[in-house]
C-alpha positions as CSV (number, residue, x, y, z in Angstrom):
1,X,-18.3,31.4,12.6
2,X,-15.2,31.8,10.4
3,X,-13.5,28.6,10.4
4,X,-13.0,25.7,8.4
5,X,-14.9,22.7,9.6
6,X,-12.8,20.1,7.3
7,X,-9.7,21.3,8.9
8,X,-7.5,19.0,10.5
9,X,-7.0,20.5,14.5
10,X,-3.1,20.6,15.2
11,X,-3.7,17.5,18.4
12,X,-5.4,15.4,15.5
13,X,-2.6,15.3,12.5
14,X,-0.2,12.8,14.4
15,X,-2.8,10.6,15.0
16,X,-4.2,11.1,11.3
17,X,-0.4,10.7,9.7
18,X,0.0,7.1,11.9
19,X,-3.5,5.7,10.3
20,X,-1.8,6.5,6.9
21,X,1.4,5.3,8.0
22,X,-0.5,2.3,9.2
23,X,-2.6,2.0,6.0
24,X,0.2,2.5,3.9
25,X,2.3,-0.7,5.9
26,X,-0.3,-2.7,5.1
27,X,-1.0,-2.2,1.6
28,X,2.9,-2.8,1.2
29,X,2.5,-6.2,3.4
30,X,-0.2,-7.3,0.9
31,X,2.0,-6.6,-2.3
32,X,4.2,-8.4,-0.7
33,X,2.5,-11.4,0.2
34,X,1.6,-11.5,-3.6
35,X,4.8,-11.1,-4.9
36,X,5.8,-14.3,-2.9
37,X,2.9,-16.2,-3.7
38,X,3.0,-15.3,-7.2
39,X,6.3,-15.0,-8.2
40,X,7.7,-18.1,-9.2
41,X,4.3,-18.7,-11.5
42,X,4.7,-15.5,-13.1
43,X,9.0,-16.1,-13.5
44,X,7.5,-20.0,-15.5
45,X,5.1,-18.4,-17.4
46,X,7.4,-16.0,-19.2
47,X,10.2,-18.6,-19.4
48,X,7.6,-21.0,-21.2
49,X,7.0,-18.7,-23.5
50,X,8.3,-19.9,-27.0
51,X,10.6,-18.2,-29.1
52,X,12.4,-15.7,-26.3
């Protein structure tokens, strides 16, 4: 057999690009969700910082 077994198969790479898509939504969701939580601690902590 000449073939490639690690190849992707033409019927599977729109399936494959949506799980990254999908991945990718959700890793942005969760940077998110930090940014929200976290933002207004991190804005105080470098306002309380002395001499700035």
């Amino acid at each position: 057999m000449d073939h490639d077994s690690t190849a992707v198969a033409p019927q599977d790479r729109g399936a494959t690009a949506v799980e990254y898509a999908l991945i990718a939504s959700l890793i942005a969701g969760v940077v998110g969700g930090a940014i929200a939580l976290l933002g207004q601690h991190v804005v105080g902590l470098f306002t309380s910082v002395p001499g700035f």
